[in-house]
C-alpha positions in Angstrom: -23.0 14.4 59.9 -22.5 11.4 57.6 -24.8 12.0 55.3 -23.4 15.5 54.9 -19.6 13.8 54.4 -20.7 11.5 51.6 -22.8 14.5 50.1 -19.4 16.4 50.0 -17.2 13.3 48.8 -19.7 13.0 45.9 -20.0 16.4 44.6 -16.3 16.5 44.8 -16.2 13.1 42.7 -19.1 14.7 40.5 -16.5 18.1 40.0 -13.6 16.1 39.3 -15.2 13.8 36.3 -16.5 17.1 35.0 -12.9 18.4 35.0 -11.4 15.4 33.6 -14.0 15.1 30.9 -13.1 18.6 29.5 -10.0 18.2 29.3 -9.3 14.6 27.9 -11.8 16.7 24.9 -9.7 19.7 24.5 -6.7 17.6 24.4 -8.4 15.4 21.6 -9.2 18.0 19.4 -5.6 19.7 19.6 -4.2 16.1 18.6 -7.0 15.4 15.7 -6.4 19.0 14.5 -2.4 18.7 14.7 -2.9 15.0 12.8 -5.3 17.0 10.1 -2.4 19.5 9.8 0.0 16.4 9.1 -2.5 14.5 6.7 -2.2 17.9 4.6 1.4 17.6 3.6 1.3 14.0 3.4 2.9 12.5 7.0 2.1 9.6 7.9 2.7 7.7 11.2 6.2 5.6 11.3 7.7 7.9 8.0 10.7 8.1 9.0 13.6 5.8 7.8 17.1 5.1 8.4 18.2 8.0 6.2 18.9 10.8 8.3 20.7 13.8 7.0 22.8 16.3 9.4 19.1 18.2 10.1 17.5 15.1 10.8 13.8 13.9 9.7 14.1 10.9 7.6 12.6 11.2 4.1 10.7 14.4 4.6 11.0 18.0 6.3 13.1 17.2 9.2 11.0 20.4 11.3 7.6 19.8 9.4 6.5 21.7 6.8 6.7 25.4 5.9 3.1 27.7 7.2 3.2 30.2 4.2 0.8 32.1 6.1 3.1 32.5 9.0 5.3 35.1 6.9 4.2 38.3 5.6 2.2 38.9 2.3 4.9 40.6 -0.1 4.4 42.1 -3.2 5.2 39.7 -5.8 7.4 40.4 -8.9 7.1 38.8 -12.1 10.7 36.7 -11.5 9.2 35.2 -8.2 6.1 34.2 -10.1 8.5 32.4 -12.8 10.3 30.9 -10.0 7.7 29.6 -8.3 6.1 28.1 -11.1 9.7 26.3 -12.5 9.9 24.9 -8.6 6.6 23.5 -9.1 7.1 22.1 -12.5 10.2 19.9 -11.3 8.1 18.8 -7.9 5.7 17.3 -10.3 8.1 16.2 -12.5 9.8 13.9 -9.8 6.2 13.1 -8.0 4.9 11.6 -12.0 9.1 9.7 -12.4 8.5 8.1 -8.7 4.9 6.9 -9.1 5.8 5.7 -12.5 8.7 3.5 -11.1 6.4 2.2 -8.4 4.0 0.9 -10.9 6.6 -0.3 -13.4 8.5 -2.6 -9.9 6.0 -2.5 -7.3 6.2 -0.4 -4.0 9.7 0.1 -3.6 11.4 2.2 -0.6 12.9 4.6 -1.2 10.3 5.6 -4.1 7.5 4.9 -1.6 8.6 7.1 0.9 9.9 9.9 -1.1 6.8 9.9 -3.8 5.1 11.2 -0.3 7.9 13.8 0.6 7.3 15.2 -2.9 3.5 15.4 -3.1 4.4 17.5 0.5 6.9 19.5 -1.0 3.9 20.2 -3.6 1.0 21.3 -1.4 3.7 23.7 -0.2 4.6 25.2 -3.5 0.6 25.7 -3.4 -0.2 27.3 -0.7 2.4 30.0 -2.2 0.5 30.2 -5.2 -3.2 30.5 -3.7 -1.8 32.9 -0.9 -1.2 35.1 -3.4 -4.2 34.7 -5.3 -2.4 33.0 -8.2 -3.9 29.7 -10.3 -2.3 26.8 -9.2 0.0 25.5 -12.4 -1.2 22.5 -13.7 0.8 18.8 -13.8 2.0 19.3 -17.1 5.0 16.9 -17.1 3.5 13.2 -17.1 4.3 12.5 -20.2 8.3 13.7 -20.0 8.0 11.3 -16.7 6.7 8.3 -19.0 9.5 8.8 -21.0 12.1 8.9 -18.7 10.8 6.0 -16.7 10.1 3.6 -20.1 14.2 3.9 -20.4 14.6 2.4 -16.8 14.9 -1.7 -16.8 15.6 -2.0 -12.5 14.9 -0.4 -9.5 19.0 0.5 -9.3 18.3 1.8 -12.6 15.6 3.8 -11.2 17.6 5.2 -8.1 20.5 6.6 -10.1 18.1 8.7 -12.1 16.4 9.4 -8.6 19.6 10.7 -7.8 20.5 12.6 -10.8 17.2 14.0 -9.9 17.4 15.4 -6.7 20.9 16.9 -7.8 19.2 18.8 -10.4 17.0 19.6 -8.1 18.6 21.2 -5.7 20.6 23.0 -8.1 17.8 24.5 -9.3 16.8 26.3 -5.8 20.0 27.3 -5.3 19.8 29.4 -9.0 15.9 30.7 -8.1 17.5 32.0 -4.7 18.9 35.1 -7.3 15.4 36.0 -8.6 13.2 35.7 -4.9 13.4 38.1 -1.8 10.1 37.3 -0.2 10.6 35.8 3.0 8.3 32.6 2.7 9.1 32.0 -0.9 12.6 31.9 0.5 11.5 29.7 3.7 9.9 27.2 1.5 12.9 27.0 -0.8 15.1 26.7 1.4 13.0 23.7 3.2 12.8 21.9 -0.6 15.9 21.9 -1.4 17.7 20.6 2.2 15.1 17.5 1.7 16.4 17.2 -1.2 19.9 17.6 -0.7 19.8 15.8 2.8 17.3 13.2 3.0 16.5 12.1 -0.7 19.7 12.5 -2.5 21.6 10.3 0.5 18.7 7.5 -0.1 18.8 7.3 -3.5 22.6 6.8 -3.4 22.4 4.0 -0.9 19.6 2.5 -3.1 21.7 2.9 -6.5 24.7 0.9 -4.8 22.6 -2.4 -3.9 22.0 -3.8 -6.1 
């Protein structure tokens, strides 16, 4: 009778390690996958600052980034294409201006942080393009970046034209609104332009007064 008790109690123990081991795995993968899915648009652990617009998030999309592929495929007219492409041209634009000011001072916040949020806001305006089979436009703007950085002699300096920056920016979306009317076009638009308006804009401003 005791021998068949400890029998039971083992294969019990031997069931319940099985168990645990599969899923302490499943849960790994979903995590490694989910951090893969971060690494993507440029998240990184501990992102988020002290600049927290009315949707939240810190520097960067305040609900994660937009999944192009979650929307339907429209057809795509030739003013979406030309919007998409000006959207991308003024992401890169602002990615080349911040990674020039970071290695004409150093790693500065906000330009740290926000050189990330743009190189997200990026990989979004990608995905667009390859979804629809379309050659991704290439960075054309380091040299107007150069320029506009060699004028700059401090990082206050360099947060007031951060600020200009993001104002143009979100400008901008709010004009290509009038020539879009696919759904994840207008998803991802949407997303650029609140981090602009409510995460980068508010810590440029804060930056551009401190010194």
């Amino acid at each position: 009778m005791r021998k068949k008790r400890i029998l039971r109690i083992t294969t019990v123990l031997i069931l319940i390690g099985i168990f645990s081991a599969f899923f302490l795995s499943t849960g790994c993968t979903t995590k490694n996958e989910s951090l893969n899915e971060h690494n993507r648009y440029g998240y990184e652990s501990g992102g988020n600052e002290n600049i927290h617009g009315p949707k939240g998030g810190g520097y960067g999309m305040g609900n994660g980034p937009v999944n192009v592929n979650a929307y339907p495929k429209e057809t795509l007219s030739q003013s979406e294409i030309e919007a998409m492409r000006e959207a991308i041209e003024d992401e890169y634009k602002a990615r080349d201006v911040y990674i020039d000011v970071m290695k004409k001072f150093g790693e500065v916040r906000p330009f740290t942080n926000i050189e990330r949020a743009e190189e997200m806001h990026i990989a979004m305006l990608e995905d667009l393009f390859k979804k629809y089979g379309l050659s991704v436009p290439e960075d054309e703007m380091k040299n107007t970046a150069e320029k506009i950085v060699s004028g700059i002699n401090s990082v206050s300096e360099a947060c007031k034209v951060g600020v200009q920056a993001e104002i143009e920016n979100y400008d901008m979306y709010d004009r290509l609104f009038k020539q879009v009317d696919n759904k994840d076009i207008i998803a991802v638009f949407t997303a650029l332009r609140d981090a602009s308006q409510y995460r980068h804009l508010p810590a440029f401003k804060q930056c551009a007064g401190s010194e």
